[in-house]
C-alpha positions, 0 to 999 in steps of 0.5 A: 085406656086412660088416654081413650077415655081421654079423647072421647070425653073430649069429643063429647066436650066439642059436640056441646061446645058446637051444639050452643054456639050453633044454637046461639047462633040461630036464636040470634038470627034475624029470622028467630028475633023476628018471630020470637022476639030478642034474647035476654043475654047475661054473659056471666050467667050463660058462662056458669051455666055452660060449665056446670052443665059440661061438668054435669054431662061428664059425670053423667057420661061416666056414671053410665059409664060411657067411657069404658071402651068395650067391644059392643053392638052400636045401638045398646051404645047409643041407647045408653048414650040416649039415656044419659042425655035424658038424665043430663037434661032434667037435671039441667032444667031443674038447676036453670029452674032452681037457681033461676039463671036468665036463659032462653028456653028456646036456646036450651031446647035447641042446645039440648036437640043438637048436642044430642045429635051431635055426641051420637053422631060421634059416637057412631064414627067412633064405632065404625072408625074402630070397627075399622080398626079390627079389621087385619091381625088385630086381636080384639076379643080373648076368650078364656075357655074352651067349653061350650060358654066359651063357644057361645061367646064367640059365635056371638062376638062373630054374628054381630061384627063379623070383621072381629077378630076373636082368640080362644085361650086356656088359662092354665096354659102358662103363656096365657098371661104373657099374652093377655099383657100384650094384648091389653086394648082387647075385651077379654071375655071370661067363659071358662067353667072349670075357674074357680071364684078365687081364681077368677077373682084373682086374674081381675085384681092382677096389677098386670091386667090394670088396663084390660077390660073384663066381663065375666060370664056366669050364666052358661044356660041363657048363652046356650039357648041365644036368650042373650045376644051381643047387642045386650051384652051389659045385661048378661050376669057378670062380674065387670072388671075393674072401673077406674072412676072419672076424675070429675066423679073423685072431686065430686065425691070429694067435695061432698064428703068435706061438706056432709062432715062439717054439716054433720060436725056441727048438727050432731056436736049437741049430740056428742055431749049427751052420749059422752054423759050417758056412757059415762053414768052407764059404766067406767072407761073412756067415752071415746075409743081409738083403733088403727084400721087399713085404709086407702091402699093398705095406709093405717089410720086411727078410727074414733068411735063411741065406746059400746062394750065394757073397759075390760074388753080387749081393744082388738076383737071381732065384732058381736054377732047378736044383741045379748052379747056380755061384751056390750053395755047396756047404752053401748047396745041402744047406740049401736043398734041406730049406729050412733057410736059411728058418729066420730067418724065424721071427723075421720071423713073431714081428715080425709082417711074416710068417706061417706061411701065406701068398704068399712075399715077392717082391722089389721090382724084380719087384713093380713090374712086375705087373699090376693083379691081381697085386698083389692077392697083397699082400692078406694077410700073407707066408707061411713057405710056401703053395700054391707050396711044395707044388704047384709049389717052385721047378720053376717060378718064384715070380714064375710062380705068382701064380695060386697066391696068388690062389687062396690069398688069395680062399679063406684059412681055417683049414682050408686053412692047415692043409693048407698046412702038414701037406702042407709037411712032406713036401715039406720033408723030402724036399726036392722042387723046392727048388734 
C-alpha cells in the first residue's frame, strides 16, 4: 500500500515538474516575449516557489486523500482531484501574493492549467491501467455479508466496473481471515447486518489487516433503494478504515506543534505566575500536579497540570462530572471552567509526548480495561484538544468517548486538526461542558 501511494505521489510530483517546465518553456518563447513582453526571472525565487508549492500539492492531495487506493468510479476521483487543485491553488496565489515573490502571473496560470491536466490525465491512465489489472482471477472487491446490504453492494461494484471481480464471505467462517491476509490490495467491503459495533470495531484495528482498505456500510435502507450508487461511494455513512497519514502531514503537524508550544510558553509564562499565586492563597498544595498518563503507542509519560481539587484528593481519580463537585476548589472551578489549568501541557507538546491535536491522555487504571479497538486511539500522539473537546467536553465522560478518537485517528489530516482547533476556541472562551 505504502509502496503505491509512493508511486502516485510521484506521479502527481512529475506532472508539476512537466507543467512549469513546459510552461516556462512557452512564457520564454519568441512569440510570448513578443506579445507580452520579457519575463522577470529570479532563480532563487522560482526555485523556493516550486518546492513550497510541490510540498503544498502533497499535502493538499493527501488531506483529500487522494492517495488511498479504492475501488471507485473515475469521475468522483477526478472530482476530488479537481477540488483539490482548486484549494492548491488559491492557497498558492495567496503565498506568491503574501511573500510577494517575483513571479509571472502568466507562468503560474499556464503552470496551474497544465498540472491540471496533466495529474488527471494520470490519474485516468492510473484507473484504466488498474481497471486492466482486475480483469482474470484477481480478487478486487470482498464483501463481508451475505444479506440484502451485502447484495446491494455487489450488484453496484458490477454496474459500474463490470470487469471487477468481486468475493462474498461470511465472517463467522474461520477461514475468513486467513483469506482477507491474503488478499490484502483488495477493497473489503463490510455489509453484514448481524456484526456487532465491537466486533466491526475490532476486525478495523486487527494488526492483520494493516494494509487492507475498509469501508463500513451502515446505512442499509439508502442501498436498498439505489439512492446511492458506487460512483459516490465516500458519500455512504460509513466508518473508513484505518488512514496512515502522509509523511508530508507528520513533519507538518510536527513543526507547528513545536512552534504553538514555544509561542504559547512565552505569551502565557506571565500568566503561569499569576495562577501559581491565586492557587496558592485559595488552599494548601502544590501549584502544580504531576501524573503518569498512556501515550503514543502505550509509552507512559508525565503530564503537568495546575492543581484544580483540594491536596487531600487521591491523585488518581475520575474526573468531575458538574460544577458543584466537593473535590474542586474554589479558583480550581474558574481555571477549569476556560481550561486553564491545561496550560502546562504545552510544555509536554514541546517535549514531544503531545500535541496540539489529538485523543487526550487517559490514565493507566482505565487503559488497562479496553477493549482491543480501544486501544487503537493510542495510535497517534495525545492531544491538548480533539473532537471530545468541541462535540461533547466533559457532558460525557472521556473514557465515554472513545468513538471520537477512533474517528480522529482513522481520518487525521490537516484539514481536520485545523477545524479542531478554530472550533476549540469558542468552546474554550465560553467554557462549555468543562467542570
Amino acid at each position: 500500500m505504502k509502496t503505491k501511494r509512493l508511486q502516485i505521489s510521484t506521479i502527481d510530483l512529475t506532472s508539476l515538474t512537466l507543467a512549469f517546465c513546459l510552461s516556462f518553456f512557452l512564457r520564454s518563447s519568441p512569440l510570448s516575449l513578443k506579445y507580452f513582453g520579457p519575463i522577470n526571472f529570479s532563480t532563487t525565487s522560482y526555485l523556493i516557489s516550486f518546492v513550497t508549492t510541490s510540498l503544498l500539492l502533497l499535502i493538499i492531495f493527501g488531506t483529500f486523500k487522494l492517495y488511498q487506493i479504492r475501488l471507485i468510479e473515475l469521475s468522483a476521483r477526478i472530482f476530488t482531484v479537481l477540488k483539490a487543485l482548486a484549494v492548491w491553488t488559491f492557497i498558492t496565489a495567496t503565498l506568491i501574493y503574501v511573500l510577494k515573490f517575483d513571479f509571472s502571473r502568466g507562468l503560474f496560470f499556464m503552470t496551474v492549467a497544465l498540472t491540471t491536466v496533466f495529474i488527471c490525465l494520470a490519474r485516468f491512465f492510473l484507473f484504466k491501467h488498474r481497471q486492466k489489472k482486475s480483469k482474470g482471477d484477481n480478487i478486487e472487491a470482498i464483501i463481508i455479508g451475505t444479506g440484502d446490504r451485502a447484495s446491494s453492494i455487489e450488484r453496484q461494484i458490477k454496474e459500474t466496473l463490470p470487469n471487477s471481480n468481486c468475493k462474498k464471505l461470511d465472517f463467522s467462517n474461520n477461514k475468513t481471515s486467513d483469506y482477507l491476509v491474503s488478499h490484502a490490495s483488495a477493497d473489503i467491503f463490510i455489509a453484514d447486518e448481524l456484526l456487532s459495533r465491537d466486533k466491526v470495531l475490532s476486525i478495523l484495528v486487527d494488526e492483520r489487516f494493516s494494509h487492507h482498505s475498509f469501508r463500513v456500510v451502515l446505512d442499509v435502507f439508502r442501498l436498498a433503494t439505489g439512492e446511492i450508487h458506487l460512483n459516490d461511494i465516500d458519500e455512504i455513512p460509513s466508518i473508513a478504515s484505518r488512514n496512515e497519514p502522509h509523511s508530508a502531514f507528520k513533519m507538518t503537524k510536527k513543526a507547528l506543534d513545536l512552534v504553538v508550544s514555544i509561542t504559547g510558553l512565552i505569551i502565557t509564562s506571565p500568566l503561569w505566575i499569576l495562577i501559581a499565586i491565586l492557587i496558592k492563597l485559595d488552599s494548601k498544595g502544590p501549584v502544580l500536579i504531576k501524573q503518569s498518563r498512556v501515550g503514543w503507542n502505550g509509552q507512559p509519560f508525565t503530564i503537568f497540570k495546575f492543581r484544580t481539587m483540594r491536596c487531600d484528593v487521591p491523585l488518581y481519580q475520575l474526573a468531575p462530572h458538574d460544577q458543584t463537585d466537593f473535590r474542586i476548589t474554589r479558583i480550581g472551578r474558574f481555571l477549569r471552567r476556560f481550561s486553564l489549568d491545561e496550560l502546562p501541557q504545552l510544555w509536554n507538546i514541546f517535549k514531544g509526548e503531545m500535541s496540539l491535536v489529538g485523543p487526550r491522555p487517559e490514565m493507566e487504571f482505565i487503559v488497562k480495561n479496553y477493549q482491543p479497538w480501544q486501544n487503537f486511539r493510542l495510535k497517534a500522539k495525545p492531544g491538548l484538544t480533539g473532537l471530545w473537546q468541541i462535540l461533547g467536553r466533559k457532558d460525557i465522560p472521556l473514557h465515554e468517548n472513545l468513538e471520537y478518537d477512533f474517528y480522529y485517528v482513522t481520518n487525521r489530516s490537516l484539514l481536520l486538526d485545523s477545524t479542531i482547533i478554530l472550533k476549540t476556541i469558542p468552546a474554550v472562551l465560553f467554557g462549555r461542558g468543562a467542570y
